[in-house]
C-alpha positions as CSV (number, residue, x, y, z in Angstrom):
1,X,-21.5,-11.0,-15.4
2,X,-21.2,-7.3,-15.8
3,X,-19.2,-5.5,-18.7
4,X,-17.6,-2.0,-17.4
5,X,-16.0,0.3,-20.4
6,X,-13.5,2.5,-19.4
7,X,-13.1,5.7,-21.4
8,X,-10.0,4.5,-22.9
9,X,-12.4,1.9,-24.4
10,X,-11.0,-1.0,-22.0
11,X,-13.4,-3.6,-21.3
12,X,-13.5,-5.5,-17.9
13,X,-15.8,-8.2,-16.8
14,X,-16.9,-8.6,-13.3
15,X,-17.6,-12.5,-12.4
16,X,-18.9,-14.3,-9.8
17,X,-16.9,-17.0,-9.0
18,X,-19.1,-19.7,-9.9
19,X,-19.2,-18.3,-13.0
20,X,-15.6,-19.5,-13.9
21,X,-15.8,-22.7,-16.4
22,X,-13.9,-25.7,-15.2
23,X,-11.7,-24.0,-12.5
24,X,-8.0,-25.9,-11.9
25,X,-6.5,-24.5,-8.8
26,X,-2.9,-23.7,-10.1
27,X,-1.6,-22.6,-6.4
28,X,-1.7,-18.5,-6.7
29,X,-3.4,-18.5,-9.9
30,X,-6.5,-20.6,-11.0
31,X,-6.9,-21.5,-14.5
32,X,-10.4,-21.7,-16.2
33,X,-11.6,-21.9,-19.9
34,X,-12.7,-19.0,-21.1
35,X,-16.5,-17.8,-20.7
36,X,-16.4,-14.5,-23.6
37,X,-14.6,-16.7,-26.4
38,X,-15.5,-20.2,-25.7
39,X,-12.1,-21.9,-25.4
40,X,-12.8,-25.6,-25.3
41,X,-9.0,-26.8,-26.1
42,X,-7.3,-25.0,-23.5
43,X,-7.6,-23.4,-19.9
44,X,-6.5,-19.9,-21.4
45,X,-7.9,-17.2,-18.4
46,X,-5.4,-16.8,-15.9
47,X,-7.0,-15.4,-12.6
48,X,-4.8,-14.0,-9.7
49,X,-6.4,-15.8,-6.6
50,X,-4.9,-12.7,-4.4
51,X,-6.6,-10.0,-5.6
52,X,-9.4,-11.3,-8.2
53,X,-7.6,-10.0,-11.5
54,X,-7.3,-12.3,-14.7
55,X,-6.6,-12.2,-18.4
56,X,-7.3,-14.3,-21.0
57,X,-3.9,-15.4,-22.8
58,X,-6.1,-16.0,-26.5
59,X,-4.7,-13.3,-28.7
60,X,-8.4,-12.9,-30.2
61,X,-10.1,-12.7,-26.9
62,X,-7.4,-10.2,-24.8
63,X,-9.7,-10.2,-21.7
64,X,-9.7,-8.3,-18.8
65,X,-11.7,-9.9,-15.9
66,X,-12.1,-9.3,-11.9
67,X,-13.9,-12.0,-10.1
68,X,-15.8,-10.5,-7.5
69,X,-15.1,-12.5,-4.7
70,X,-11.6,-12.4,-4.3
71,X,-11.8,-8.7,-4.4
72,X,-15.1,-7.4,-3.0
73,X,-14.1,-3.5,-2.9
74,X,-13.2,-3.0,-5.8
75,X,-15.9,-5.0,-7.5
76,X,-18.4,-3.0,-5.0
77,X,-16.9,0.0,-6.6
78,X,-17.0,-0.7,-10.4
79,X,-20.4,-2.3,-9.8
80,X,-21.3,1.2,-7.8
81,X,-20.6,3.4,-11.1
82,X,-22.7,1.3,-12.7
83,X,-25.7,0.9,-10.9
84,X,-25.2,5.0,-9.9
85,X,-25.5,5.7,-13.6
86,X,-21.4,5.6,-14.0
87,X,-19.5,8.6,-13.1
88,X,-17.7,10.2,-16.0
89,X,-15.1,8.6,-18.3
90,X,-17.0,5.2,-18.0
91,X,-19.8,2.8,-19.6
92,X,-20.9,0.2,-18.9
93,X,-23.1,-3.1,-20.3
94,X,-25.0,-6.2,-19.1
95,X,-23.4,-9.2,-21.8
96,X,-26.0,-12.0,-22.7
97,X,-25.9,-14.9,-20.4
98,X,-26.9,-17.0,-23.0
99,X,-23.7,-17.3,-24.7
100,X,-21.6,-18.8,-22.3
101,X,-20.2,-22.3,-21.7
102,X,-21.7,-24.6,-18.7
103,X,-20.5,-23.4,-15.5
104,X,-18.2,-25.4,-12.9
105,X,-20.3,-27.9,-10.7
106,X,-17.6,-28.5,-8.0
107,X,-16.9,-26.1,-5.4
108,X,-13.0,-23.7,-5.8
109,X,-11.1,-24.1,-3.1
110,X,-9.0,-20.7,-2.2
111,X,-5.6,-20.4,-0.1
112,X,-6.5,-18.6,3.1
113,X,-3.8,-16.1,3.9
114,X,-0.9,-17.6,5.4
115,X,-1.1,-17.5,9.0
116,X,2.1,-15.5,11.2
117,X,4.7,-17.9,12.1
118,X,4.6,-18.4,16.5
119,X,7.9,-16.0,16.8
120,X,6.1,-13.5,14.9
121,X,3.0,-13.5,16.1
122,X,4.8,-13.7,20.2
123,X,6.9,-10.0,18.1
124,X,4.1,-8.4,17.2
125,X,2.5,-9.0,21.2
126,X,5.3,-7.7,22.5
127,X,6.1,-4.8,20.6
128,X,2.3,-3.8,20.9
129,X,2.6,-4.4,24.8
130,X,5.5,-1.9,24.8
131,X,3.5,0.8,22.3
132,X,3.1,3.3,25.0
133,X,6.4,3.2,26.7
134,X,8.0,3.6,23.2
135,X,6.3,6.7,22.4
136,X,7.2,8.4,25.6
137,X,10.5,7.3,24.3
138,X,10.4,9.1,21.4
139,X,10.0,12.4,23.2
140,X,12.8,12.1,25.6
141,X,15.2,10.7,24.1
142,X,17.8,12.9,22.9
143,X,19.3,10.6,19.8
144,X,15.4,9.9,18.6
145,X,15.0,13.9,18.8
146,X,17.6,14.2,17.0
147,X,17.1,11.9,13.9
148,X,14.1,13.4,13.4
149,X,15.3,17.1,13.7
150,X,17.9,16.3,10.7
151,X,15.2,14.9,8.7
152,X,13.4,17.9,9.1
153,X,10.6,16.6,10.8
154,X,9.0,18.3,14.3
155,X,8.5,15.9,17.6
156,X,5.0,17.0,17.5
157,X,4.2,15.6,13.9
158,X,6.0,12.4,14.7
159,X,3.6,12.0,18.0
160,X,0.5,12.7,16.0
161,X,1.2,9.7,13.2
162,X,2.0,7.5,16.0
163,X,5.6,7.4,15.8
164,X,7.8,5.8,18.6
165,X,11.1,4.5,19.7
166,X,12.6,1.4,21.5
167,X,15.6,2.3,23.1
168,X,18.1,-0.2,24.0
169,X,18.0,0.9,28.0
170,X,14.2,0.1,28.1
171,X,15.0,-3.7,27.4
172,X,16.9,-3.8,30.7
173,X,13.8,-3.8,32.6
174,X,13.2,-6.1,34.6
175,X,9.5,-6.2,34.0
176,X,10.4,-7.1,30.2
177,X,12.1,-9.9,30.5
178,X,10.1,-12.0,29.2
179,X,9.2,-10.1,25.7
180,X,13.0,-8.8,25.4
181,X,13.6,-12.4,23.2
182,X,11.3,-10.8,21.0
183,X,11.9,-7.3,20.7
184,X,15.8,-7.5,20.5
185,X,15.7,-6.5,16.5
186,X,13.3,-3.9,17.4
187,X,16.3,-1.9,20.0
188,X,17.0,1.4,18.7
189,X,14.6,1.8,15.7
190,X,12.5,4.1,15.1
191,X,8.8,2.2,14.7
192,X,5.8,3.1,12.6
193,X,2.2,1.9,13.1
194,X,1.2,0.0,10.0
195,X,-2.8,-0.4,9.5
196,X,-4.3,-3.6,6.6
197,X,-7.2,-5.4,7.5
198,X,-5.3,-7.8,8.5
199,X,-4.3,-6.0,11.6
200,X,-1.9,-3.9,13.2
201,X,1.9,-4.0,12.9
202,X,4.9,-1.7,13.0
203,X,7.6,-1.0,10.6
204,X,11.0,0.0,11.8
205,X,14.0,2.7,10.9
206,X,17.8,1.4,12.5
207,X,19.6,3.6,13.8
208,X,22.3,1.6,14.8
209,X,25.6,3.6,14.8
210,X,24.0,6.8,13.4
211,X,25.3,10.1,14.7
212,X,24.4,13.6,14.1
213,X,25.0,15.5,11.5
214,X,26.0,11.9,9.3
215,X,24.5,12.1,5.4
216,X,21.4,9.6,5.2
217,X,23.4,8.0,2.4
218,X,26.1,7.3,4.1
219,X,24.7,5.7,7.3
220,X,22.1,3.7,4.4
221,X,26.3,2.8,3.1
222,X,27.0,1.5,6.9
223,X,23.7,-0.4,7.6
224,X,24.2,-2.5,4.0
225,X,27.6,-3.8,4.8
226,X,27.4,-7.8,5.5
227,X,26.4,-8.6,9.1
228,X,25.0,-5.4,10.2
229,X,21.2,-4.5,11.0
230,X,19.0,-4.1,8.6
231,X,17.7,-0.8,7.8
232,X,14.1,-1.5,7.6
233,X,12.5,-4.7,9.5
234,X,8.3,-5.4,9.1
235,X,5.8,-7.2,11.4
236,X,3.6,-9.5,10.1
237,X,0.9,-8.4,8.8
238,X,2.5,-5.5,7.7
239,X,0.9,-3.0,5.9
240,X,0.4,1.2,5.0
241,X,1.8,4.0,7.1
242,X,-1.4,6.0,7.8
243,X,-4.4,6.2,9.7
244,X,-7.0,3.4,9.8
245,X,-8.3,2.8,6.6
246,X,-12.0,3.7,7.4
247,X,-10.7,6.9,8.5
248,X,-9.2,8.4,5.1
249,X,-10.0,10.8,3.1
250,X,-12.0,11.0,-0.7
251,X,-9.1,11.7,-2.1
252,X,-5.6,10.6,-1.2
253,X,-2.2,10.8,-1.8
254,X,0.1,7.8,-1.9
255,X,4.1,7.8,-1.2
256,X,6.4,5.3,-1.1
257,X,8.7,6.3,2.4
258,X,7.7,6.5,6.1
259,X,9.7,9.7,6.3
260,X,7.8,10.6,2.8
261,X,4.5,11.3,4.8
262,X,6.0,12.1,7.3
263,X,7.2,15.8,5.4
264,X,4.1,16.2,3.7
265,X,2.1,16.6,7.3
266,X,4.9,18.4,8.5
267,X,4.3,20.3,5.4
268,X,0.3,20.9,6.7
269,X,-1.3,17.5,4.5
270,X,-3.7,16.0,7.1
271,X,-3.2,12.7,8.2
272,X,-6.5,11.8,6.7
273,X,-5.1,13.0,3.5
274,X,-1.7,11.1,3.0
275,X,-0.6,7.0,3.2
276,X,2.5,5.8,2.7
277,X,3.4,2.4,1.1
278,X,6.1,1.7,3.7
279,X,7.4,-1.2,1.1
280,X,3.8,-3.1,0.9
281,X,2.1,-4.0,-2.6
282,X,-0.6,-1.6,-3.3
283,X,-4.2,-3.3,-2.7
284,X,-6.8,-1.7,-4.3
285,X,-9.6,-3.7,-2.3
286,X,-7.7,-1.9,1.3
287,X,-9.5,1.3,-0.3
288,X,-12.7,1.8,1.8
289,X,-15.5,3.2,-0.8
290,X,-15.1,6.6,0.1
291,X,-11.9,7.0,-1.5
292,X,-12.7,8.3,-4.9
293,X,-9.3,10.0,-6.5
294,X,-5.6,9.5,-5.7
295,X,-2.5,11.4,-6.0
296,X,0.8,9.0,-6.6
297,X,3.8,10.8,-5.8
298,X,6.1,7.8,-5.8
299,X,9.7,8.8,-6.0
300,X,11.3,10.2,-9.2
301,X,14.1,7.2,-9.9
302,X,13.3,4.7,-12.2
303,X,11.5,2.2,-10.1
304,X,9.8,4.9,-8.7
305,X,8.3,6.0,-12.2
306,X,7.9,2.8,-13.2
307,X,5.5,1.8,-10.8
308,X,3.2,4.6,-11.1
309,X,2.7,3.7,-14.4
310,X,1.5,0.3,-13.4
311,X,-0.3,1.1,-10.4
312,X,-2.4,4.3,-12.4
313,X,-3.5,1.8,-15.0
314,X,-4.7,-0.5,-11.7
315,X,-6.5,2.4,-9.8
316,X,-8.0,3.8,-13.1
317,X,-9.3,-0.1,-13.6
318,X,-11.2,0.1,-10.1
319,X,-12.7,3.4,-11.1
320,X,-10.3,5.7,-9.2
321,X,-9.9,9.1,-10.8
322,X,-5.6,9.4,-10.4
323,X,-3.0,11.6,-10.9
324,X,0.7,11.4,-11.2
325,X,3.1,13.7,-9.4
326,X,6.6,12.5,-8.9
327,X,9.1,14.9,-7.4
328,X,10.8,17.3,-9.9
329,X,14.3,16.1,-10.9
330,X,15.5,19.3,-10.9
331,X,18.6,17.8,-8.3
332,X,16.9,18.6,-5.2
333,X,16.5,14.8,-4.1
334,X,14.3,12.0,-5.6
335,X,12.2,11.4,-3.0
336,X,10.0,13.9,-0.8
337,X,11.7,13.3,2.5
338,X,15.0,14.4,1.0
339,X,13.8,17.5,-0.9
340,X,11.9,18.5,2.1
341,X,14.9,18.6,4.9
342,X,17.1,20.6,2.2
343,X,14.3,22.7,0.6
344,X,11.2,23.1,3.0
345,X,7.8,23.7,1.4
346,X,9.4,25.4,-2.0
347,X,9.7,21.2,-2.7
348,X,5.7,20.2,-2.0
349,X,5.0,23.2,-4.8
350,X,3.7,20.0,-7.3
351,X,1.9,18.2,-5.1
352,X,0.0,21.1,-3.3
353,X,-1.3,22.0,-7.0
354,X,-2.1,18.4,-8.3
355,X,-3.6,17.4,-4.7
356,X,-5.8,21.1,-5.1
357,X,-7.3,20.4,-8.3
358,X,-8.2,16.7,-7.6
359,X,-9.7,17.2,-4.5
360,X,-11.5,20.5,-5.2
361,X,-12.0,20.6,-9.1
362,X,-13.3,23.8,-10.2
């Protein structure tokens, strides 16, 4: 067991998982007694079996704990500040081992990830069959053109993140015929790449009855009315909006929108430099152990600024340096898509600064 102090004073305890005391698998949380206060009565640390986090429920004990194996990059990480003599704003300490209760005999036995359903597995073929043919769709195709025009966004920026489009005349083909069961929902969106370790997959934008020149709230207005398509459809595995996640740069910045990223590399961001959520959880073990600082620029509603929040304390608890930079709410839009089609760069003013000074402190 290892003890990391953060500089807020916040202790967390990295475990192995044979460490845990009388495991009970509780479906997506195990419960084990706890090793730092001794509980004998009851099973009071709580452990997420997705992503290795637990707490200990005992108001005198308050623990923070991350079991190592059920999130090996972030415990590679913490463990790396520690063995590297820490990097600044943390401390850390080896806890006596002699302290603790007996350790759990029997083997833990952890859900795999669920396994794609047939249909979805047979979707995700066929949409990856057609990726080629649906980025030469993208370019000549006047309606695709278009949509992305009146978000502000350049073919040629589209084309570099790996944008496409499945129009509904490409279904017709004869040589299709057997994936067009699958890829009907897919006809006339607008698809993103999507990158986990889990795999590839696409997220897509509907533009079913869209037109030019109609408000984005409005045709969101049209697409949420009972029966009709909806506006955003996922693979599975899902996943981020950016390049693979080997590939990204020390310091990042994370939106929430496809058409978020989107305007910042339209804006000149790199695509090394920028992900986007695209709806998916943020999971800090997808960061490969180059990335050392992130930027969140969530949007600026109250979901938006809510989740920062939350997901600051969780990157700070991984040893990720962060900064928060929602969009001003100055009326110019709440998002960064939005303020970019009506105000162009003047909008990116915040995050040019905060992204500046994290990646090339003084």
């Amino acid at each position: 067991m290892l003890t990391i102090r953060t500089q807020q004073g916040r202790l967390i305890e990295i475990l192995l998982q044979s460490e845990l005391c009388d495991p009970v698998n509780m479906g997506e949380y195990m419960r084990a007694y706890c090793h730092l206060h001794g509980s004998d009565h009851q099973r009071s640390l709580s452990i997420n079996t997705a992503n290795g986090w637990g707490h200990c429920f005992n108001a005198a004990c308050n623990a923070t704990v991350l079991v190592a194996e059920w999130n090996p990059g972030v415990a590679k990480r913490l463990i790396h500040l520690h063995y590297r003599g820490l990097s600044p704003g943390f401390s850390a300490s080896h806890q006596s081992l002699h302290k603790r209760p007996p350790l759990a005999s029997q083997p833990m036995l952890i859900h795999p990830a669920k396994t794609p359903q047939r249909w979805q597995q047979a979707e995700l073929v066929a949409l990856q069959s057609v990726d080629e043919q649906m980025r030469a769709a993208l370019a000549y195709t006047k309606r695709a053109r278009a949509y992305l025009n009146e978000r502000g966004i350049p073919l040629e920026v589209a084309q570099m993140a790996g944008v496409c489009y499945l129009p509904p005349a490409l279904l017709k083909r004869a040589e299709l015929q057997v994936q067009r069961e699958a890829l009907s929902r897919w006809a006339e969106r607008i698809l993103f790449p999507l990158t986990s370790p889990a795999g590839k997959g696409y997220i897509g934008r509907s533009l079913w009855h869209w037109q030019p020149g109609m408000d984005e709230n409005a045709h969101k207005s049209l697409l949420d009315q009972p029966g009709k398509p909806r506006r955003w459809i996922k693979t599975n595995p899902a996943g981020w909006f950016g390049l693979d996640l080997d590939q990204l740069a020390g310091c990042l910045i994370l939106v929430e929108g496809a058409f978020d990223r989107l305007a910042l590399l339209a804006a000149g961001f790199q695509t090394t430099e920028v992900v986007a959520l695209v709806g998916t959880s943020l999971q800090v073990d997808w960061f490969p152990h180059q990335v050392k600082s992130v930027v969140l620029a969530l949007d600026s509603d109250t979901g938006g600024l809510d989740a920062m929040r939350r997901l600051a304390e969780c990157l700070a608890r991984s040893g990720l340096c962060v900064s928060l930079c929602p969009p001003l709410q100055d009326g110019w839009g709440k998002d960064w898509s939005e303020r970019w089609r009506r105000i162009g760069h003047q909008s990116l003013r915040p995050i040019y600064e905060v992204y500046t000074e994290l990646a090339h402190p003084a």
